[in-house]
N, C-alpha and C positions, 0 to 999 in steps of 0.2 A: 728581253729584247726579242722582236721580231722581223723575219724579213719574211718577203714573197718570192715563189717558186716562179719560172717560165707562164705558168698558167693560172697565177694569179691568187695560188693558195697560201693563206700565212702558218710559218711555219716558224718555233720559237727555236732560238738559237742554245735553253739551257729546255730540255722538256719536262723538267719540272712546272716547268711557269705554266704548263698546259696543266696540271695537274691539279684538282682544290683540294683533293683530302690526302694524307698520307703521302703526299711528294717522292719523301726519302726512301720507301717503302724498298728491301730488295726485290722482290717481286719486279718493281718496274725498273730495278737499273737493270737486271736480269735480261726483260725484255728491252732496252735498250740499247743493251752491248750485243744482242747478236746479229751476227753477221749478215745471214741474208733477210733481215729486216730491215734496211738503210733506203732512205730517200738520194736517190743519183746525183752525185754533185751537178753533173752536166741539166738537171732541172731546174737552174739553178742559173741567174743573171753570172756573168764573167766576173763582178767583184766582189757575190759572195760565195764564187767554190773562191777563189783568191785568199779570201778569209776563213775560210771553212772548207780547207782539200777533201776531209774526208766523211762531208756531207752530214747527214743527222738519221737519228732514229725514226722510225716510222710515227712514233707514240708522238714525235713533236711537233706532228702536224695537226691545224684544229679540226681535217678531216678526217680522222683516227678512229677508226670502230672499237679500237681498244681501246683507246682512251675513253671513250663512250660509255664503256660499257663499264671502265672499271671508277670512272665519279661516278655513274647511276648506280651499281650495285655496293660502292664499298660505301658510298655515303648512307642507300640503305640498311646496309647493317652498323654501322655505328651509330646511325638513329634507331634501332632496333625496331626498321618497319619495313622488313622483310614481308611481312604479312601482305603488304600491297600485290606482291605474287603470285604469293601462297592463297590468297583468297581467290583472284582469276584464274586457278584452277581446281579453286574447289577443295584444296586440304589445309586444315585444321588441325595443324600442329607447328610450334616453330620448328627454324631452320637452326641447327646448332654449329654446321659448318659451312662457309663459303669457299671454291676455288676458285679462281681467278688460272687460267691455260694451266690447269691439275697442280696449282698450288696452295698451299692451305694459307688462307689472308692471317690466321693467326701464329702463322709463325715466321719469324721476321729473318728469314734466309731463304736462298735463292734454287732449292732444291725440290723438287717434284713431291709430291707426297707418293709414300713409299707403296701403299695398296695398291695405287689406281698407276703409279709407272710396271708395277708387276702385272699388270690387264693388260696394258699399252704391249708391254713386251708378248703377252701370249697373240694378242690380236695384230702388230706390226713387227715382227719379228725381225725384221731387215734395218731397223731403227731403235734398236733393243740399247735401253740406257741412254737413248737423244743419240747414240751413234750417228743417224741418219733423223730429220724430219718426222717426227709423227703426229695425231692430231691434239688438235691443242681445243679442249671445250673454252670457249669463251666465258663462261660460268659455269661454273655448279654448283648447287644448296641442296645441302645434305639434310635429313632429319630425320628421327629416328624410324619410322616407315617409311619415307620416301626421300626420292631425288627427282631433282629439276636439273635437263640439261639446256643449258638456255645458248642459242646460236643467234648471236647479234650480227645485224647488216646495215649498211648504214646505204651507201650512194645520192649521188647529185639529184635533187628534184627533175623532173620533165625526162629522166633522161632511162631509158635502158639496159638493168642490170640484170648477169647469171646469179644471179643471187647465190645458190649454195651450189651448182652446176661444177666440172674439176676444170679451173685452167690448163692451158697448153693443148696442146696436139689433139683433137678429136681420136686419133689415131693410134693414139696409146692406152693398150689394153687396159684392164683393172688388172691390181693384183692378183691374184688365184687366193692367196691367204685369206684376204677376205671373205672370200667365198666358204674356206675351209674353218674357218673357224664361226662363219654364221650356222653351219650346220652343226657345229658341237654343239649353239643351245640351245635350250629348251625352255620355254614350249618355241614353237617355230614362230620366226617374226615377222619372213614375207608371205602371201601367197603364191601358188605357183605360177601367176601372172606375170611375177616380179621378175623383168630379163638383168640380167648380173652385167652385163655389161653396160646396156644402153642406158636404162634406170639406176643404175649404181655410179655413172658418170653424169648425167641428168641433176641423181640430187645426192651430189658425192657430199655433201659436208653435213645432210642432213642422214644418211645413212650411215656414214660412221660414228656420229655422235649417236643414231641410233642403238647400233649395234655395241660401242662402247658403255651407254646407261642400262642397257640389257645385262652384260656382264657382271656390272658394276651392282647390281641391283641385286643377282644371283649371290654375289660374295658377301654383300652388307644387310642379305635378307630384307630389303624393302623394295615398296610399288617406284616403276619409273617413269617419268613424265620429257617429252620434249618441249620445251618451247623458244620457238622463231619470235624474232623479233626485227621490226622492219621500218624504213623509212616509207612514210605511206603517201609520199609524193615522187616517188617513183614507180615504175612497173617492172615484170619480170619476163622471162623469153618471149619473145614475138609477142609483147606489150602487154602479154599476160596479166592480169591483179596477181598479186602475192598469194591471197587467200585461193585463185584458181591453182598455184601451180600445189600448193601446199594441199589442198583436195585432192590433186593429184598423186601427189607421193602417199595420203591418210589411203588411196584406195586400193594401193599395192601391201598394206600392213594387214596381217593377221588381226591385231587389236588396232582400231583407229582412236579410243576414245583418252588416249592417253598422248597426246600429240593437239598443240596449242598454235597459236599463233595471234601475236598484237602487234602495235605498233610502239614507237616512241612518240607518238603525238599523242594517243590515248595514255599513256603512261603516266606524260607531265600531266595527262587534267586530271588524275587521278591523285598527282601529290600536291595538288593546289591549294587542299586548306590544312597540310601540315605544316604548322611552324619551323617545327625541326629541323625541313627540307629547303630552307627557304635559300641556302647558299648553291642548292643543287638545281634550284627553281632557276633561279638570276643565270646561272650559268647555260642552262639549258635555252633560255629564251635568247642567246646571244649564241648558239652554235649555228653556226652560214648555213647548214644544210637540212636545216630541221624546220626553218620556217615556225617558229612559234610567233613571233614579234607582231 
């Protein structure tokens, strides 16, 4: 069952139904039960909060970058064509693990994996064990040389998104921690162009995932890779291309050649003549916001 929000979004009443592969999966009741991921009841027509006081999950909306991200990537690994990634950047090797926000998809409980929550803790230490908020990769595939940390974004066509930029307050400083623990590794990641505050709130989700795949990379001994992934019918700050803002961040990095960017329209034309994808094709050509149709 589906209803519509104030603004016209459908939104399914069980967020399974939004779901094609792995429904039951913990991973997504996980992400469903928590707390400050709830769509407002008050978004919501007067007879279905009546029916629904306490509103729904983020995930149950059809416009849900996690939901996005986790039929496009869980459906690729159980077709075991990872490779469609791994080849747009150029490594030749498979993937032998997938995360899904630092959980392991093959293990069917609702718990962090245990390496990457002990990173989490050295580099957000004020959130140490989910105490508090910390960052949550939208993906990551592991393999035995490398990692992909992949940052999905989705937004409305025509319309103007901060894409990886930190909500709220302009006004609120960055951590210090961060700071402090960019300078534990090595080799150094910014140049010294790179201002900690303006640029670190600029491209906050892409610098923490950077700084977290650097670590991560250090503990698991392999090469790390960023990639962005973007609705290419939108634009980015002051109407920017995605690709302009993401030049921008590759030109504050010490190594630029290890940091990607595509879209989800080039994705689907890319799994157009697998068979295997064909339930993930159908679904993709029906998301409101992607414009395949």
């Amino acid at each position: 069952m589906k209803v519509c929000s104030r603004g016209g979004v459908g939104v399914y009443t069980d967020y399974r139904e939004n779901i094609i592969i792995d429904a039951d999966h913990p991973i997504l009741k996980w992400k469903a039960n928590k707390k400050n991921e709830r769509l407002r009841p008050s978004w919501f027509p007067v007879s279905v909060q009546a029916k629904f006081p306490e509103g729904f999950p983020y995930i149950a909306s059809e416009h849900s970058e996690d939901v996005l991200s986790w039929n496009f990537f869980r459906s690729l690994q159980s077709a075991g064509k990872l490779c469609f990634i791994t080849d747009l950047l150029g490594i030749s090797e498979n993937i032998e693990k997938v995360y899904f926000w630092q959980h392991d998809a093959d293990y069917w409980g609702e718990e962090i994996a245990t390496e990457i929550q002990a990173t989490l803790n050295e580099m957000e230490l004020w959130g140490t064990n989910g105490r508090r908020q910390q960052t949550e990769t939208d993906v990551i595939l592991r393999g035995s040389h490398h990692i992909v940390m992949v940052e999905s974004k989705l937004g409305k066509p025509d319309q103007i998104v901060e894409a990886w930029g930190r909500s709220g307050s302009s006004n609120r400083p960055m951590r210090p921690e961060y700071l402090e623990f960019m300078e534990k590794l090595e080799p150094k990641l910014f140049k010294s162009s790179f201002d900690f505050e303006q640029d670190g709130r600029r491209f906050y989700q892409l610098f923490r995932n950077y700084l977290l795949g650097a670590a991560l990379s250090q503990k698991w001994g392999t090469k790390f890779y960023l990639l962005a992934i973007v609705n290419d019918f939108n634009r980015n700050l002051e109407g920017r291309r995605h690709e302009e803002e993401l030049q921008s961040f590759q030109c504050l990095l010490e190594e630029q050649d290890n940091t990607f960017l595509t879209t989800w329209q080039e994705l689907f034309r890319i799994l157009l003549d697998e068979p295997k994808l064909s339930k993930l094709r159908h679904w993709l050509k029906g998301h409101p916001l992607l414009c395949l149709s």
